[in-house]
C-alpha positions in Angstrom: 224.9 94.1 262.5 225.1 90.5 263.1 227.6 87.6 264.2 229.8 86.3 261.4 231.8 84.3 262.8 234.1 83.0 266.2 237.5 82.2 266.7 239.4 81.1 269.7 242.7 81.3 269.9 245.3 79.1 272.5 248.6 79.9 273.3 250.6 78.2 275.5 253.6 80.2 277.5 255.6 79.6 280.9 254.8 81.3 284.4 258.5 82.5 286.0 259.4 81.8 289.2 256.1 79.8 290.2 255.2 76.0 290.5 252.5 74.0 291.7 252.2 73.0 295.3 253.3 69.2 295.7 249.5 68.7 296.2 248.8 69.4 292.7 246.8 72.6 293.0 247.6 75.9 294.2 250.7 78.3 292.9 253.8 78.9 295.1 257.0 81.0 294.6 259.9 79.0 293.5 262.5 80.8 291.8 264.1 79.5 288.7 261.3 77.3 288.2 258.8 77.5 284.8 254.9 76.6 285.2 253.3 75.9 281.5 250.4 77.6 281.2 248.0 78.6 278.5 246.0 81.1 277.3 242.8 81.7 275.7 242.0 85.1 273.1 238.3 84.5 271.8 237.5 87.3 268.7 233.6 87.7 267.2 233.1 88.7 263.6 230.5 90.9 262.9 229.4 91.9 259.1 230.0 95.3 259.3 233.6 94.6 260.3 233.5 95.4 263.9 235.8 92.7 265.9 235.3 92.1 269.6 237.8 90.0 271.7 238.7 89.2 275.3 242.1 87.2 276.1 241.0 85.3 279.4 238.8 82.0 280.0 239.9 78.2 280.6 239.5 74.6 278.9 236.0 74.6 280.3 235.2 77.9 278.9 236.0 77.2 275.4 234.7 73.9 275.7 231.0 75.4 276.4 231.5 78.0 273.8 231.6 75.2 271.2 228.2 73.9 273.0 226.1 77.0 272.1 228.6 79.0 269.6 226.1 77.5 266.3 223.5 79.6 268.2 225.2 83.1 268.2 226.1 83.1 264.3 223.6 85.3 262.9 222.4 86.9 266.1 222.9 90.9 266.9 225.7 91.2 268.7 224.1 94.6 270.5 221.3 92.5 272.1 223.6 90.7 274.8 220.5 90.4 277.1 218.7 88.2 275.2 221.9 86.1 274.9 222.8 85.7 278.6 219.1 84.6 279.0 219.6 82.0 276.0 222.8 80.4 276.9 221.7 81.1 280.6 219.1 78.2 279.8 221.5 76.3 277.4 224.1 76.0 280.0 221.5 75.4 282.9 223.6 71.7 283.7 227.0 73.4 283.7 228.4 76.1 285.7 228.2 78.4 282.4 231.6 79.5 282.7 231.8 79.7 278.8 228.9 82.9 279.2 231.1 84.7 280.8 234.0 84.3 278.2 231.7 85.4 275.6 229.7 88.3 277.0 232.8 90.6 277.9 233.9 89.9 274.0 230.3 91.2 273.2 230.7 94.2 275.5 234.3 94.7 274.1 232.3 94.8 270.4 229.8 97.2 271.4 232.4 100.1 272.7 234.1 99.5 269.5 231.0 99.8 267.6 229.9 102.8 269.3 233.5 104.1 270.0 233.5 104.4 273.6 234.6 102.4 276.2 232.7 100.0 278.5 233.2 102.2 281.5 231.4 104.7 279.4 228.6 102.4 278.4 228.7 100.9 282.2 228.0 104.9 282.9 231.0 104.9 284.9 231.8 107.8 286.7 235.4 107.0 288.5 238.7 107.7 286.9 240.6 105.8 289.6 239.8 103.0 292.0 242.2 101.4 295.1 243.9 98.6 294.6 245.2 96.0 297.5 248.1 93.9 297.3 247.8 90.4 297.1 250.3 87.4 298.2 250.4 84.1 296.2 249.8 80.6 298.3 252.3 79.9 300.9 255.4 77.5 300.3 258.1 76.2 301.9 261.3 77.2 300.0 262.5 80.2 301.2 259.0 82.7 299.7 256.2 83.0 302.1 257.6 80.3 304.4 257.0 81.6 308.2 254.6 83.9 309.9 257.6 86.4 309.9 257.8 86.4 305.9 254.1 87.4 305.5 255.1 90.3 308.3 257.9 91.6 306.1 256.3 91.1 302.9 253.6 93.6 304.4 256.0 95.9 304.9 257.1 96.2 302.1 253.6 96.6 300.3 253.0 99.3 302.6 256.5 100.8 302.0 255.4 100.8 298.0 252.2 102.6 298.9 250.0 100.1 299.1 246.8 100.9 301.7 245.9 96.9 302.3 247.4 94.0 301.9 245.5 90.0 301.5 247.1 87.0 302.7 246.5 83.5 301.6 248.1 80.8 303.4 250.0 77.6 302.9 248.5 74.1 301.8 249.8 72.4 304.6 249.5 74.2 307.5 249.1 74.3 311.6 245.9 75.9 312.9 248.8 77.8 315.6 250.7 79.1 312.5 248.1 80.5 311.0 246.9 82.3 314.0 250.7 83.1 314.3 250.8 84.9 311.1 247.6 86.9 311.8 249.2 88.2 314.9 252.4 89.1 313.1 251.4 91.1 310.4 248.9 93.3 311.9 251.8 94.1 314.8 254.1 94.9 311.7 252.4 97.3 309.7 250.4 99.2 313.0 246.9 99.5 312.5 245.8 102.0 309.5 246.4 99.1 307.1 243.6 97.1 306.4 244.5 93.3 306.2 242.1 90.5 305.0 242.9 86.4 304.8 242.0 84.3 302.1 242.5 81.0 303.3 241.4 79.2 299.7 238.8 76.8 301.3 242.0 75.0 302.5 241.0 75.0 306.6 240.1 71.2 307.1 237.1 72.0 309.7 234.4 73.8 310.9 236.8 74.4 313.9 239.6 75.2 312.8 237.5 78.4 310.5 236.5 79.4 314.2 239.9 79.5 315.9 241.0 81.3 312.8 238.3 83.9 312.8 238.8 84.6 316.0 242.7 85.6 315.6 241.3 87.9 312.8 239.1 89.5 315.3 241.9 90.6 317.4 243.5 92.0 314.7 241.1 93.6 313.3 241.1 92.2 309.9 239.0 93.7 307.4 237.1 90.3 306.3 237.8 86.6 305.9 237.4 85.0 302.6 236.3 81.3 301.7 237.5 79.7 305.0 237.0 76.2 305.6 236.6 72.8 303.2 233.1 73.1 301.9 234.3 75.2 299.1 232.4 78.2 299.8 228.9 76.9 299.0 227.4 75.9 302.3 224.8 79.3 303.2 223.9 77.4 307.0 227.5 76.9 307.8 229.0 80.4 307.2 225.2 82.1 308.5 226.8 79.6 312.0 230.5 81.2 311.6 228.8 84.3 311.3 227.4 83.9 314.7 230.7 82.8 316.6 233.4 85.8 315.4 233.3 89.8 314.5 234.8 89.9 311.5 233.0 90.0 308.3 232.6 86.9 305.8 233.2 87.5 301.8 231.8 84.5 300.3 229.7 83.6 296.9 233.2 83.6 294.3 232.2 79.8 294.1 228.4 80.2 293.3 227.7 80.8 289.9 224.9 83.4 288.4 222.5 86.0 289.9 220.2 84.0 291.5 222.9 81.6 293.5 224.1 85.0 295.0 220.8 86.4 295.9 220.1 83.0 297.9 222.9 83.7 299.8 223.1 86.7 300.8 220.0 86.6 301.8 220.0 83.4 304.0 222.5 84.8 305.7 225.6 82.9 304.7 227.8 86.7 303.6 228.6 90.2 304.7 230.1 91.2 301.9 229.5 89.7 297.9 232.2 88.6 295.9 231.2 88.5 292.0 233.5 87.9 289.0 232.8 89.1 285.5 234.1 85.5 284.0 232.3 83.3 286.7 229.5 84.9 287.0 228.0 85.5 282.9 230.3 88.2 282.0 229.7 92.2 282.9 226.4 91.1 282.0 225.8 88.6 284.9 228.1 90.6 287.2 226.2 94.0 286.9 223.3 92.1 287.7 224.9 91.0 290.8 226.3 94.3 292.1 222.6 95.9 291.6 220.9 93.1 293.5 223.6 93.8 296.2 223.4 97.4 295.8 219.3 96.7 296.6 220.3 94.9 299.7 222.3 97.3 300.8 225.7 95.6 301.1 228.7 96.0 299.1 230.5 94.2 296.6 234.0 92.7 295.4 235.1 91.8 292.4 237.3 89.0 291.7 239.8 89.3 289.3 241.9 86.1 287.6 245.0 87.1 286.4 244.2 87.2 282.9 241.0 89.1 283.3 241.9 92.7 284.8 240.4 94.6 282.5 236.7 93.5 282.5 236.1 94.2 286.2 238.2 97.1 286.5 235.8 98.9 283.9 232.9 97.0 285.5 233.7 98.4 288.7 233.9 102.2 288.0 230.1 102.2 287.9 229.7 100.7 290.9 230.1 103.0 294.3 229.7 100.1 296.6 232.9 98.7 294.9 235.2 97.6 297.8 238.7 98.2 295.8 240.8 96.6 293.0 243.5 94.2 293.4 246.9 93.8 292.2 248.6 90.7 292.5 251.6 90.0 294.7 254.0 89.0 292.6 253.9 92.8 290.7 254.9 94.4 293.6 258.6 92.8 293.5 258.8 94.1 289.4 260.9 96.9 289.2 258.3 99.6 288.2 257.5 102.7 289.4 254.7 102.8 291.9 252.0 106.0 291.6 251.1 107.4 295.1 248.3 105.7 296.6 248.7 103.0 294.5 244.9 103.9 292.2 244.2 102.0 288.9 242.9 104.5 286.4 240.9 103.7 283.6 240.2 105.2 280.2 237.9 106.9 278.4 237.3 105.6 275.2 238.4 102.3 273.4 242.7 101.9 273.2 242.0 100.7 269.5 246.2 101.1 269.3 246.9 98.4 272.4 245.4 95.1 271.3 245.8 92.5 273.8 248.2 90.0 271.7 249.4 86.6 272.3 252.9 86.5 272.0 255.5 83.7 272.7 257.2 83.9 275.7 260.1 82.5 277.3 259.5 78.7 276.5 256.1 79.4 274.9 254.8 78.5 271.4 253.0 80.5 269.1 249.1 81.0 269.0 247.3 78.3 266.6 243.4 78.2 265.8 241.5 76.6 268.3 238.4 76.8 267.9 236.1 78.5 264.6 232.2 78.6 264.3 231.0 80.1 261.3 231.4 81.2 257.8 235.5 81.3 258.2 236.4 83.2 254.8 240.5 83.6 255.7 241.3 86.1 257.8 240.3 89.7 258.2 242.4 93.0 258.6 242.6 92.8 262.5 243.0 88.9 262.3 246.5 88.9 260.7 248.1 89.8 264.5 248.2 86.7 265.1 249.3 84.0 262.7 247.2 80.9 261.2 248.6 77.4 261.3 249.8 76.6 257.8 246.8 73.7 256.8 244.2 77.0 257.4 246.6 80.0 256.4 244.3 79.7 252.8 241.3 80.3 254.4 238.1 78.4 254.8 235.5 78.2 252.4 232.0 79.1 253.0 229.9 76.2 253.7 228.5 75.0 250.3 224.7 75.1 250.0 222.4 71.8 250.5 221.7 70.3 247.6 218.3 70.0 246.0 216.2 67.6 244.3 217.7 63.6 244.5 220.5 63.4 247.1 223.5 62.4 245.5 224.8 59.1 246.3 228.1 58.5 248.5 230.3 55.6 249.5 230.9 52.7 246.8 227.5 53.9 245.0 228.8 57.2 244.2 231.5 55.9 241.9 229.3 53.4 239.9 228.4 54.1 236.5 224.8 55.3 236.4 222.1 52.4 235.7 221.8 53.9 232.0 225.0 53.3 231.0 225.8 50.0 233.1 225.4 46.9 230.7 222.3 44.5 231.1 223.0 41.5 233.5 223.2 38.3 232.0 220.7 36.0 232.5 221.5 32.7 234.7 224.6 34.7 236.5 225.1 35.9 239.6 227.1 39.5 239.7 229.7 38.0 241.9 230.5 35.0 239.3 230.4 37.5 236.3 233.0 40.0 238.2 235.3 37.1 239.1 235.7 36.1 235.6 236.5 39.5 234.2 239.7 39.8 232.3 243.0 39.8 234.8 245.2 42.8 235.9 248.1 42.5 233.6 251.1 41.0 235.7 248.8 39.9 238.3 247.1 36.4 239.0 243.6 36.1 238.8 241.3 35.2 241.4 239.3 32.1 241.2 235.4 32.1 241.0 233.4 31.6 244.1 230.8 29.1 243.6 227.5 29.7 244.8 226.3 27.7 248.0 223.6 25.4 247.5 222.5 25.0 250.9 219.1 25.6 251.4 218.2 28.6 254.3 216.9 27.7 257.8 213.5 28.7 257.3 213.4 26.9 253.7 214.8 23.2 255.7 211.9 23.8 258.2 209.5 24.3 255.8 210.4 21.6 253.3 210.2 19.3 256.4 206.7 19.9 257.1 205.5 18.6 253.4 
């Protein structure tokens, strides 16, 4: 089996009821608003007819993919060690997001190829795992606006079932509203909920990550996440918050690879490990993450982006010292029944009848070709979901073969008659005199003849002037 060919697909749709923070970066709750978004479905072609695909990924992402994609046409799609160490070394002055885009296609391919699904191949032994609510960034429109609508919004997740419940808090904040809101919500829901704060690296100091631990020691939270401004990357300065509160630290989302996270877990800078199957080189890179933690005896989390749920929830079901799954706030207030407990389950073999499809939402567009690498013959059988643009709907030919012996000549060259057949030159003229005095276009004035300069070069004055 090998690599045929890559397509990326981009789709661009709107986010209901969210916006982006006036600072330009994170998502809050506005209702009636529309946020355009897009999406990314990447598909590998094998010869034998097998398709992989994974709907997830970024700009970046698709950007790298074009940076090393030449190198995965012809390769076995089956040998995804060898490519993770490849691109690993291909990518080594990026942060390799575009492996990770690529290896849970591959891993998508291989269940399909063998007809199982990647729990199975993970050896996954979980049918269910828990999942934990969690709240979108704080805003200031009537959402997540006060320490008392976190409290209630916590009720509420616990009402549905829901056994723990993340905050993450506004852009713009007040160290004392913060602390505020910590209070608040552990003295609503009573203490068999476990609560954890996510702060987003928004804390402006050191300091103000201190004060804040320390209201999540007296209420018990669970951990705190990615605290303070030096986006999660510094191992001395959360191995020094370590020191000064009780509550455990989940850092490492914002390294990138095995060997980052190694480094800092074992400098000190974590209690818990936070991996992502897109960040971190796909299932790949993130299975090599959760068995180096497993080694050091700690546990891990996995991150999951909105758009990537499936790769770590079958990721995960192999892993025991999995913490628990999440679901996203903004499900919770769908109208949809809840099961007890509120446990993801997963399935057994590949859903060949529930593609992942990019449709056109509310406001959105329809999918166009993105990107291709390789020997694009029109579409296949399972490539007609989604539509080609019109100038590719024929299909693209396969790339002609080199040609051999004299190189054939291009530009002006190529449309002159070959010197055989051209006439001989007359003596005494110079071609540009002999082409001005061809016959005229009929109805059109001829030009006049150039004459030739007689001025003698530079080099020829100089030299005439020495004899």
């Amino acid at each position: 089996m090998k690599i045929e060919r890559i397509r990326i697909d981009k789709a661009k749709f709107d986010m209901v009821d969210f916006a982006k923070h006036p600072t330009g970066f994170s998502l809050v709750y506005e209702p009636g608003s529309r946020k355009p978004t897009s999406a990314y479905a990447i598909r590998i072609y094998t010869d034998d007819g097998v398709v992989g695909g994974y709907v997830g990924g970024n700009s970046v992402a698709v950007a790298q993919v074009a940076m090393f994609g030449d190198y995965l046409i012809g390769k076995d799609p089956l040998q995804r060690e060898l490519i993770y160490n490849d691109v690993k070394r291909q990518l080594r002055k990026f942060d390799k997001m575009g492996m990770g885009f690529v290896d849970i296609a591959l891993w998508d391919l291989a269940g399909r190829a063998h007809g199982a699904s990647i729990r199975t191949l993970l050896g996954g032994w979980k049918t269910r795992v828990p999942a934990y609510a969690s709240t979108a960034a704080g805003d200031r429109n009537g959402g997540l606006d006060s320490p008392a609508a976190y409290a209630d919004f916590a009720v509420q997740c616990k009402e549905l079932g829901y056994k723990a419940y993340k905050l993450h808090v506004w852009d713009v904040y007040e160290v004392s509203e913060v602390v505020e809101t910590i209070a608040r919500v552990r003295e609503a829901v009573g203490p068999d909920m476990d609560l954890m704060l996510d702060p987003g690296c928004k804390l402006e100091t050191f300091a103000h990550a201190v004060q804040v631990g320390r209201a999540c020691d007296e209420a018990n939270f669970l951990w705190l996440e990615d605290p303070y401004k030096d986006t999660g990357i510094s191992i001395f300065g959360h191995k020094r918050l370590r020191e000064l509160i009780r509550t455990p630290l989940l850092q490492t989302e914002h390294v990138r690879g095995l060997e980052q996270h190694v480094d800092f877990v074992v400098g000190g800078g974590t209690d818990f490990v936070r991996a992502d199957a897109e960040y971190d080189g796909g299932i790949t890179g993130a299975l090599k993450i959760a068995h180096a933690t497993e080694g050091l005896g700690l546990d891990v989390e996995l991150h999951t982006p909105p758009r990537a749920r499936p790769a770590p929830a079958h990721g995960v079901v192999a892993e025991h010292e999995l913490l628990r799954d999440v679901v996203r706030a903004p499900e919770v207030e769908r109208d949809r029944p809840q099961p007890a407990g509120l446990r993801r389950r997963l399935p057994r073999r590949p859903r060949r009848g529930r593609r992942r499809r990019l449709r056109p939402g509310a406001g959105g567009t329809r999918p166009g070709c993105h990107l291709r690498l390789g020997a694009h013959r029109g579409p296949h059988r399972g490539d007609r979901r989604v539509p080609l643009r019109p100038e590719i709907r024929g299909g693209w030919p396969a790339p002609a073969t080199r040609p051999t012996g004299r190189r054939r000549p291009r530009g002006p060259r190529a449309r002159r008659a070959p010197p055989a057949a051209r006439p001989p030159r007359p003596a005494g003229r110079s071609r540009r005199v002999r082409r001005a005095r061809r016959p005229p276009v009929p109805g059109g004035t001829p030009r006049p003849a150039r004459r030739r300069s007689r001025t003698t070069s530079g080099p020829a004055r100089r030299r005439a002037g020495r004899r």
